[in-house]
N, C-alpha and C positions, 0 to 999 in steps of 0.2 A: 909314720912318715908317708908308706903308701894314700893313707885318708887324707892328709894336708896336699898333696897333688892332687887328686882329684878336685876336691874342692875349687884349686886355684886355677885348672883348667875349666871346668864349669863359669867359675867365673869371667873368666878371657873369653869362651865361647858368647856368656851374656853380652858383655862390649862389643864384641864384633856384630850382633845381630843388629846393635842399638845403629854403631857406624855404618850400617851398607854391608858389609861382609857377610859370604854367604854363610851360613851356619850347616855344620854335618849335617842337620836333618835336611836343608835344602839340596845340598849336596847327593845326599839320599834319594830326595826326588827325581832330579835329573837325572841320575841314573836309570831311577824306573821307567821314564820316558822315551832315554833312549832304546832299552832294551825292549820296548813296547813300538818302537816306531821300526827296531830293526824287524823284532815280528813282524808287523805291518808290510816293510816292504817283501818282506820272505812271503809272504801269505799271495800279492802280487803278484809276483814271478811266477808261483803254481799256478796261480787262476790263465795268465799270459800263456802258458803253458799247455795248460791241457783248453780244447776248444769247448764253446759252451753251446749247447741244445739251439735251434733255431726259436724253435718253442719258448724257452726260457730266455732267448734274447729278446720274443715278441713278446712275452708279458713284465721283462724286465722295462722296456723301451714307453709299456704302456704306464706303469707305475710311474716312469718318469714324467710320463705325458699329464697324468691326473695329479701330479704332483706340481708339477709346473708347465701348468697351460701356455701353450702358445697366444696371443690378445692379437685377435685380427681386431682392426678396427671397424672395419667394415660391415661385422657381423654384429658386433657390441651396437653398434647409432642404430642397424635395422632392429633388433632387441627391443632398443629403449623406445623407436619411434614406434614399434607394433603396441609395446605396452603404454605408451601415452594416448595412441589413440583406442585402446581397450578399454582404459579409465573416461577415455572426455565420451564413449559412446555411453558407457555404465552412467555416469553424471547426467548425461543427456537422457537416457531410459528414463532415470528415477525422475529427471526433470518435466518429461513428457505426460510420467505416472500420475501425477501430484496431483492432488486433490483441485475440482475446479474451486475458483475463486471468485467469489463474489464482495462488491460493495454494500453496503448496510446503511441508509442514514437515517437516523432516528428524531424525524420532525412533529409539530405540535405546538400547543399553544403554553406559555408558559406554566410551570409548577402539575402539567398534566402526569408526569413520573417518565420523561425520557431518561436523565440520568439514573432513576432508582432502578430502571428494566436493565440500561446497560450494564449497571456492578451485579445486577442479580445473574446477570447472564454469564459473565466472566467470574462469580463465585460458582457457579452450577457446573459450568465449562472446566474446572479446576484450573482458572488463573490464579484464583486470590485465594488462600486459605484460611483458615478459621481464626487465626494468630491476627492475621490483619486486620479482619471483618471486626472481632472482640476489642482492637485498636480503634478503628472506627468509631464503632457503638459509642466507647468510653469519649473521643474527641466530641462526638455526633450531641449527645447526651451535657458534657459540660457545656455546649452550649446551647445547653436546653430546645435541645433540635434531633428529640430523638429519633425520629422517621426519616433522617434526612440519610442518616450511615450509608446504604449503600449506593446514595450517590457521589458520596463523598471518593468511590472507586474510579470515578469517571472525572468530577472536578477536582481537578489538584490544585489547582491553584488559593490561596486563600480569599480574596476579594469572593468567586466561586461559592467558597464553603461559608461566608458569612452572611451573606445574600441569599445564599439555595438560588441563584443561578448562575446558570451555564452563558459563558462569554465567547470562550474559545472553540470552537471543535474538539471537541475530545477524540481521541482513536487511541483502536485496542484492534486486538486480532482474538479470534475464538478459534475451535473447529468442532464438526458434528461429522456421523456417520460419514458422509460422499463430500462434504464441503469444505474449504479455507472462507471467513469471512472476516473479512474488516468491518468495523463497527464506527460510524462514524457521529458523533452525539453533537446532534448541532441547538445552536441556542434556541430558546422558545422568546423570550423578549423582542420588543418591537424594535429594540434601540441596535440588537446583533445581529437585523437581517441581511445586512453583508457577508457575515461571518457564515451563517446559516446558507444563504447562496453561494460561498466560498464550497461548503459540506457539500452541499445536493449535487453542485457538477462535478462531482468526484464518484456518483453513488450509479449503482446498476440495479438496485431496490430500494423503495421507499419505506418506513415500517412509520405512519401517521398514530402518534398516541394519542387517545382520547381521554379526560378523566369523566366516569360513571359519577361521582359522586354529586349529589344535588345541586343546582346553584354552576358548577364548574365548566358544565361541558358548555350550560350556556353561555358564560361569558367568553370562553373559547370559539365559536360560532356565530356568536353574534358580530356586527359589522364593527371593523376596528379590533375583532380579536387576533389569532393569528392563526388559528387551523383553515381558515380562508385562505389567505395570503401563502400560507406554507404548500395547502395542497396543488393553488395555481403556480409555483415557482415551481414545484415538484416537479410537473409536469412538462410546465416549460425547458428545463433544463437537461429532460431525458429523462426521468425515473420513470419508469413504463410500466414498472408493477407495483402496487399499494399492497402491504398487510395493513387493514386496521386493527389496532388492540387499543378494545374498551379495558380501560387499565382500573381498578379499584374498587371492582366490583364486590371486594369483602369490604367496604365502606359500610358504616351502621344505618347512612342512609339509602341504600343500594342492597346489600346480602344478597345480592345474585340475583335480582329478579330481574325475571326474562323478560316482564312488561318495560322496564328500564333500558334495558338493552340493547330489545323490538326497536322503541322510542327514535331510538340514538340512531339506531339504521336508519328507520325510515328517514329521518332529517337532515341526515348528508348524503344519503344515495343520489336524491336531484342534482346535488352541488356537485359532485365524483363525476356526472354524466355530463352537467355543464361544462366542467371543465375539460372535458377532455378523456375523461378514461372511461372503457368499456367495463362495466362492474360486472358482468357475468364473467370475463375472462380475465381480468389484468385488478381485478379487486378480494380481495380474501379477509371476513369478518372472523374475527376468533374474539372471546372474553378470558381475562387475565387476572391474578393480582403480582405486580409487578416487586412489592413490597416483599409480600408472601414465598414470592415463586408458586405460585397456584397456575399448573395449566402452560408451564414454561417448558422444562423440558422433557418433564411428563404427563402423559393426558389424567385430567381430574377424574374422583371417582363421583357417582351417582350420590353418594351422601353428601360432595360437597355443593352439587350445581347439578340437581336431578334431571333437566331439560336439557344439557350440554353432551353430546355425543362423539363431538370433530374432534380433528386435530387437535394436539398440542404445539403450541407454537415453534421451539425445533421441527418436529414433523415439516410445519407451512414451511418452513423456510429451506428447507432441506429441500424439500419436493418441488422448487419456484423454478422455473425453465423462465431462460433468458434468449430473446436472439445470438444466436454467435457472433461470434467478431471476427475479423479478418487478421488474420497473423501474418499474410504475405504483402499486406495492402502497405503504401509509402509512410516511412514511421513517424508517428506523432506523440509527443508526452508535453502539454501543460506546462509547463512550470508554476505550482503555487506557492515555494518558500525554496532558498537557498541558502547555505552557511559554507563556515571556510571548516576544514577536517581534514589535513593532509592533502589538501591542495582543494577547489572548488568543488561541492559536493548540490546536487539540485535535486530537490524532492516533485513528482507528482503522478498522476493515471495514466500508463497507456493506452489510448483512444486507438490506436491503428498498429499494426506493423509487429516487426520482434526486435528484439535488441541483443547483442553479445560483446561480452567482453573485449576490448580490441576495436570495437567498427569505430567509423571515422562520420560523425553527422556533425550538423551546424546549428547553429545555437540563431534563432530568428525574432524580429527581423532584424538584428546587428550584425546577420551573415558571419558571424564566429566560428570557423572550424574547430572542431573539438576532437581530440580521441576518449574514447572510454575506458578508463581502466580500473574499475569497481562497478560490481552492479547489487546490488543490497533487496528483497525481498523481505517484507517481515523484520526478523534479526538476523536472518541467514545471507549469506555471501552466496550469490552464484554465479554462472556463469553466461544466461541469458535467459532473458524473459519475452511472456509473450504478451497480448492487450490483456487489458482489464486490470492490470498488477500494478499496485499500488508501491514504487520504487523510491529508493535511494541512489543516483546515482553521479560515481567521482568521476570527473571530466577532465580534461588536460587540455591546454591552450588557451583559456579564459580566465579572468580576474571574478570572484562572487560579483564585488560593488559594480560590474558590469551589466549584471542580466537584473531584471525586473520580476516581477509574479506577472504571470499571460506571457512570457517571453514564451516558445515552445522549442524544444528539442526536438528536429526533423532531418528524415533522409534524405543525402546530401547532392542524388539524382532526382529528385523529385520534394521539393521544399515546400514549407508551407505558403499559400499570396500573403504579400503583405501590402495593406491597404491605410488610404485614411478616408477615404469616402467608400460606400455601398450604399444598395440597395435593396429596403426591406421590405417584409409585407405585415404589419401591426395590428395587434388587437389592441385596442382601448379599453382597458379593464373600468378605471375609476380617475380623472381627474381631480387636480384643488380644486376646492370651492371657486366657483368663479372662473377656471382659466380656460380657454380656450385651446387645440389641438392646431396649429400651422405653424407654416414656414418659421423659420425664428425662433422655435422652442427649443430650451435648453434643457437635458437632461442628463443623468448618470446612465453609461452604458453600463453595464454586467455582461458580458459573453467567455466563456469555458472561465479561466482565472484573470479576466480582463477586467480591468474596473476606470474607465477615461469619461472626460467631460465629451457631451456631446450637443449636438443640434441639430434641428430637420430644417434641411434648407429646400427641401419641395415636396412638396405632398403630388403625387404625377396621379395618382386617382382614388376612388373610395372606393372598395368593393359591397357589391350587394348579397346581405347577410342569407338571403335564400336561391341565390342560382351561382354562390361563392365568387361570379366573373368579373372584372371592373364594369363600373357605370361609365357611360360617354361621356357626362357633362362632369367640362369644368370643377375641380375641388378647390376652395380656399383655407375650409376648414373644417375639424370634424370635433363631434362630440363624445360621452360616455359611450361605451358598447360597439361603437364604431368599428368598420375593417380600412384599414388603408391600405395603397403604397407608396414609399414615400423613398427620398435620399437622403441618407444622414452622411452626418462629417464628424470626423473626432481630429483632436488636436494635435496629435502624435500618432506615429504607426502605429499597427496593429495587426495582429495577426488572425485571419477568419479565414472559414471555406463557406462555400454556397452551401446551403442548407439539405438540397437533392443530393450533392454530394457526399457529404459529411458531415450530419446532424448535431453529433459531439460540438462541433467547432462552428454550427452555424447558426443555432437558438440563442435567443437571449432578451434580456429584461431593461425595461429602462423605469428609473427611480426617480423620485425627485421630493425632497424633503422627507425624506425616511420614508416614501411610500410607495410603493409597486404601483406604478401608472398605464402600463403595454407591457406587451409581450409582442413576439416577432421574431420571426427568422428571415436570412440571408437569402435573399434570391438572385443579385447580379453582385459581382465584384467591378468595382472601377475601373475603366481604361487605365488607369494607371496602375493598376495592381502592379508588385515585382515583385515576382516569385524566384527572381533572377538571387 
C-alpha cells in the first residue's frame, strides 16, 4: 500500500514540473538561497560594524580603480593622437630610409637583346623563378624561337612575342645592394619611336645595347639604323648618363675578342661626343652576354674573358651618381596614361617637388582642382613621395575621360605655364630629302609626355655653330646641321617650362614622318602663357 503512494505522488510531482509548478526540488533551492542571502546580509552588519583599516580601504578603493577605470576622454584622444603621430613619424623614417630610386631605360637598335638583358636581370634579381623561366623556354622553343625566352619576361604581349619585338614599354622594378630601379624596355623598331620617346623621358639613366655579333652592330649604326637616332633622343630628353653594354659577345662570331669590342668603342665614341655627352664622365663601356647572364650581376672570371678586369654590370649601375633633385621645389608629375580604379587613378615621374596623401593640387592646363587620396609606389601604398618616383596616383574631383597624356599634375600655389606658342632654340639634325627648314613647317612636337601638331611660324635667327651667338643677318631658312631660333605654335594648350628653368619640362624633339628632324629646348614662354 505504502509502495502504490509513493509511486502516485512521484507521479503528480512529474505533472506539476511539466504545468509550471514548482517542484520539492525547486522548493529546496529557494530555500538554500534564502538562507545564503540571510548569511549574506548577517555577514554585512559585522563588516558595517566593526571599522576597516585605512590601509585596506586604500587598496580596496585601488582594486576597484584597476577594475573599473575611470575613461577621461581627454586623455584617451591625447593617447591616440601621440600614437598616430608615432606611427606617420615611424612611416615617414622607413619612408626617408628607402633605398634611392633610379629610372633605367633600355634603348638600341632593334633585335640588339634589350628585352633578353631585361628578363635576365629580373631572373638574377629573384623576380622570376625557375618554374616560369622553364615555362618560357617551353613557349619560347614551340615557337621555334628558342633564344627568344627571356625576353619573353619583359614582352607580354603576344603580337611582342611572335615578332621578338618590343612595341610597348615594358616596366619591371628590381633592387641591388643601395638601389630601387625601374626598368624601362623601350622599343628598338623604327616604327615605335614614339613609344621609345614616351620610355626615355621618364628615365634618369640610359643603359644603350649594342649587339657584338658580326654584320649587327653594323646595321645598327649605320645611317637609318637606330642606335643613332636613340642615343640623340637620349640625350635630348635628359638621360645624362649612358652604360653601354656590348651584348653578345659569347656569339661564335665574336667569343669575347677584345679586338671586336676595341672596334665597337672606337666607332661610337665620336658619335657619344657629337652628341652631347662627355664619355670620360657620364659614359661607362662594360662587355656582356645578356642571354647567358655573363658579367650581369657578377664580375666574369679570367677563364671566360681573360682581358676583362671592370665592373659587372650591377656593380655600374649601383655606383652611377645622378644630380639630385629638388623635393621642396613647386610640384610636377607628367601625366603619361590614366584609368578609372575606384574613382580616377593617373600614372607618371615626378620631375619636381613631394607629394602626400591629402594635398590639394591641380590637374593642367584644364585647372582641375583635385585632392589626393592614394599614392601607390612600385605595388606598395604610401603615404608620400618624393621626385624621381615613378607613381600611381587616385585623385578626387576629376572625370579620367578628362585629362590627356602631357596633362601634368602641379602645385596649386605655383602651377605649371600653359602655352600654345614659345620660343625655341633648334638643332637640325637630318631633314626629308628635299625639304627645306622655315616659317610654315609643319611638325610633331614630343616634349615630357606631350605629343601635338605643330608649326615654325618664324625663324627670329640662326646661330653660328663656333661662337654658339646669333648672326645679324636676316634668316629665311636653314639647312641640315643648322642652329636656330625660332617661334613655334601648337594647336591646343600645352603644358612647358623654359629650359633654364626646368629641363625635365623644357627639351624636346620634333618628328616628321617617323623621323627625328631637330632637337630643341624652351627658351621664352609666350606673352600669353597662363600659369593662372
Amino acid at each position: 500500500m505504502d509502495l502504490e503512494a509513493e509511486i502516485r505522488a512521484l507521479q503528480l510531482d512529474s505533472a506539476d514540473e511539466i504545468n509550471g509548478v514548482v517542484t520539492p526540488e525547486d522548493h529546496n533551492s529557494v530555500e538554500v538561497e534564502k538562507l545564503d542571502k540571510a548569511e549574506e546580509d548577517l555577514k554585512d552588519e559585522v563588516q558595517e560594524s566593526v571599522p576597516v583599516p585605512d590601509e585596506q580601504q586604500a587598496s580596496e578603493d585601488h582594486d576597484q580603480v584597476m577594475l573599473h577605470p575611470v575613461h577621461n576622454p581627454a586623455k584617451a584622444k591625447e593617447k591616440a593622437a601621440q600614437e598616430k603621430a608615432a606611427k606617420e613619424e615611424a612611416e615617414e623614417e622607413a619612408e626617408a630610409n628607402k633605398k634611392r630610386h633610379l629610372n633605367v631605360v633600355f634603348i638600341g637598335h632593334v633585335d640588339a637583346g634589350k628585352s633578353t638583358i631585361g628578363g635576365q636581370i629580373l631572373f638574377l634579381s629573384g623576380q622570376v623563378d625557375d618554374r616560369q623561366i622553364q615555362k618560357y623556354e617551353k613557349e619560347a622553343k614551340d615557337k621555334s624561337r628558342e633564344s627568344w625566352y627571356m625576353a619573353y619576361i619583359m614582352d607580354t604581349n603576344e603580337e611582342e612575342r611572335l615578332k621578338g619585338k618590343t612595341v610597348e614599354v615594358g616596366r619591371a622594378h628590381f633592387e641591388t645592394q643601395s638601389t630601387r630601379f625601374t626598368i624601362l624596355d623601350a622599343p628598338g623598331h623604327k616604327s615605335y619611336v614614339p613609344n621609345m620617346i614616351s620610355g626615355a623621358s621618364q628615365a634618369d639613366i640610359g643603359v644603350l645595347v649594342i649587339s657584338a655579333r658580326k654584320g649587327e652592330f653594323e646595321t645598327g649604326f649605320e645611317r637609318g639604323g637606330q642606335t643613332r637616332e636613340h642615343v640623340q633622343l637620349a640625350k635630348t630628353l635628359g638621360v645624362s648618363k649612358l652604360i653601354i653594354v656590348v651584348n653578345k659577345m659569347d656569339d661564335p662570331t665574336v667569343g669575347w675578342s677584345k679586338e671586336r669590342y676595341d672596334e665597337i668603342e672606337q666607332k661610337i665614341v665620336p658619335f657619344l661626343k657629337a652628341s652631347g655627352y662627355n664619355t670620360k664622365k657620364d659614359v661607362v663601356f662594360l662587355p656582356i652576354s645578356g642571354l647567358m647572364g655573363i658579367n650581369m650581376d657578377t664580375r666574369m672570371g679570367q677563364d671566360v674573358c681573360p682581358w676583362w678586369s671592370g665592373p659587372s654590370f650591377f656593380e655600374v649601375l649601383d655606383s652611377i651618381e645622378i644630380p639630385p633633385r629638388d623635393p621642396n621645389g613647386p610640384f610636377r608629375m607628367p601625366i603619361i596614361d590614366k584609368f578609372k580604379d575606384m574613382g580616377t587613378v593617373v600614372m607618371g615621374k615626378v620631375e619636381s617637388g613631394s607629394i602626400r596623401e591629402g594635398d590639394s593640387l591641380v590637374v593642367m592646363p584644364n585647372k582641375e582642382q583635385v585632392k589626393v587620396v592614394g599614392i601607390y609606389c612600385d605595388e606598395d601604398k604610401v603615404k608620400r613621395a618624393g621626385p624621381g618616383e615613378n607613381l600611381r596616383v587616385r585623385i578626387t574631383g576629376i572625370e579620367d575621360e578628362d585629362i590627356l597624356s602631357g596633362f601634368v599634375l602641379s602645385s596649386i600655389v605655383k602651377p605649371v605655364p600653359v602655352v600654345t606658342e614659345f620660343v625655341a632654340q633648334l638643332q637640325i639634325l637630318e631633314l626629308l630629302d628635299n625639304a627645306i627648314f622655315t616659317a610654315g613647317y609643319k611638325a610633331i612636337l614630343h616634349i615630357h609626355a606631350v605629343v601635338e601638331e605643330c608649326e615654325i611660324i618664324e625663324l627670329k635667327s640662326q646661330i653660328d655653330l663656333k661662337t654658339r651667338k646669333p648672326m645679324k643677318k636676316k634668316v629665311l631658312f636653314v639647312k641640315n646641321g643648322a642652329a636656330v631660333v625660332c617661334r613655334i605654335q601648337v594647336l591646343n594648350s600645352i603644358c612647358i617650362e623654359k629650359f633654364a628653368d626646368f629641363p625635365q619640362l623644357g627639351r624636346f624633339t620634333l618628328r616628321t614622318e617617323g623621323k627625328t628632324i631637330a632637337v630643341g629646348k624652351v627658351t621664352e614662354l609666350s606673352s600669353a602663357a597662363s600659369s593662372a
